[in-house]
N, C-alpha and C positions, 0 to 999 in steps of 0.2 A: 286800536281797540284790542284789550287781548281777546284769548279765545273764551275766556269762561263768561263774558260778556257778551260776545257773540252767540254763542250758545241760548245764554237767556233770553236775548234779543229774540234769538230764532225763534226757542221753545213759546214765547207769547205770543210769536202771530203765529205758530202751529194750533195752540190752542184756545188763541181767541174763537177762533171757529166753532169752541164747543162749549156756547155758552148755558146750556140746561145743565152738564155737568157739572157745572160750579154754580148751580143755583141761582141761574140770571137769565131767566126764561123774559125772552123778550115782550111776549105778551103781558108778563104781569107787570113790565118796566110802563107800559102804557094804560096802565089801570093803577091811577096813584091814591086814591081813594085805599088800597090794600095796604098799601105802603104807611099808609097817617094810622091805620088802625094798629092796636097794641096786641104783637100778638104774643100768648103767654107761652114760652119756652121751660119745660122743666131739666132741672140738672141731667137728667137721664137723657134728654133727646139733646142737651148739649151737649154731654160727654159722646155721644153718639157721632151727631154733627163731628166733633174734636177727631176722631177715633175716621172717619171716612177723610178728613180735607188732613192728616198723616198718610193715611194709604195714596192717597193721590197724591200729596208732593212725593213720596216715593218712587210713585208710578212715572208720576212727571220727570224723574231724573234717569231712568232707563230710558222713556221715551227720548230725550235728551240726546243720551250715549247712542240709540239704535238711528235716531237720522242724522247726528254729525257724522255717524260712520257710512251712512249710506250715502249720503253726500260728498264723502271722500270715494267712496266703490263707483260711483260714477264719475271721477273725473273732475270733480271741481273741490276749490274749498269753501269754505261758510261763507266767510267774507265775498267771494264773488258771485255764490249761489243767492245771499241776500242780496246781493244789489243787482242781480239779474233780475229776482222774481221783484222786487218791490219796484222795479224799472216795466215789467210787462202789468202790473195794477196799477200803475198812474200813467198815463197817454201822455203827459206834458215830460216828465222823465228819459230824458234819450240815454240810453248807455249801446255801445258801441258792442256788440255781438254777434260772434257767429252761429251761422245755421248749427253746427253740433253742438255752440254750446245754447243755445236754446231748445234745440232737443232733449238733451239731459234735464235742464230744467223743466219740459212739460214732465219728461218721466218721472224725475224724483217728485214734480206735485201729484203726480195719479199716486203715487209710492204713499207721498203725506196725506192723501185724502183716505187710504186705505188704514193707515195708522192711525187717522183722528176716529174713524168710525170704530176702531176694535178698541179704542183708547174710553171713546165714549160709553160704549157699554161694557166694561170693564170698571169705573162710576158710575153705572146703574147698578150693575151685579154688585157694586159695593156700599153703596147704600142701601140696595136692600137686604143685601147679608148683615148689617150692622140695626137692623129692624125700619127704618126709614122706608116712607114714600118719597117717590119724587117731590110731588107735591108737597109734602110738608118738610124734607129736606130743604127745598127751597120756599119757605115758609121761615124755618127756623135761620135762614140764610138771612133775608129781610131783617128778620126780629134784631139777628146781630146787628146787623147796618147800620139800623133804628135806634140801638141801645147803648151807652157809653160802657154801662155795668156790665150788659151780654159779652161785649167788643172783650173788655176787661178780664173777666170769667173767661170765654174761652180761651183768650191769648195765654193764660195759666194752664188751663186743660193742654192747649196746643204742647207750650215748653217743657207739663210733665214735670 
């Protein structure tokens, strides 16, 4: 696997974790009655929408560069740091390690819990700096979902 796939890999389960950031508030996933209803988006709160989910792949790619490199400052590489940690979340997974290196592994996950929390509201402070609620960030987040023409429109806004 090269590294920049590694990387990706990683950077998704870093960030699966923060799923209100990306407008996929678990709550509303279980209220689908919100979901069938059409909700009306205008150009402005999409360009808005467009204009926050740029900042954050941005974000997303420093956050990237600062834990492959913490990952390295501790002592392991990606490749083993993934298959260590996804070996202590499935109980059925044996991988063969030692007590330091499952040390470093708890620490660099306190390291990544500290990162997704200043990660997450660093996507709050930017949707609301860009006029946006949460709330209706993830609102206009649906509608896309919803929409083939929303989907469309932004993909445009996105490529700029």
């Amino acid at each position: 696997m090269k590294l920049r796939t590694q990387i990706t890999i990683l950077t998704v389960a870093i960030l699966t974790s923060l799923p209100s950031a990306f407008g996929q508030d678990k709550e509303v996933k279980m209220v689908p009655q919100q979901q069938e209803q059409a909700t009306d988006v205008s150009n402005q709160e999409l360009q808005q929408f467009a204009n926050v989910y740029k900042k954050v792949q941005t974000e997303n790619q420093k956050v990237q560069q600062k834990v492959v490199k913490m990952i390295g400052n501790e002592g392991l590489d990606v490749k083993r740091y993934q298959e260590l940690a996804q070996a202590s979340k499935n109980p059925k997974k044996e991988v063969d390690a030692s007590e330091e290196e499952q040390a470093k592994v708890n620490k660099i996950n306190k390291k990544i819990q500290t990162i997704q929390m200043k990660f997450q509201k660093r996507v709050g402070t930017m949707i609301k700096d860009e006029g946006l609620t949460q709330q209706r960030y993830q609102e206009v987040y649906q509608a896309i979902q919803a929409d083939a023409d929303l989907q469309k429109k932004f993909g445009e806004l996105v490529k700029g």
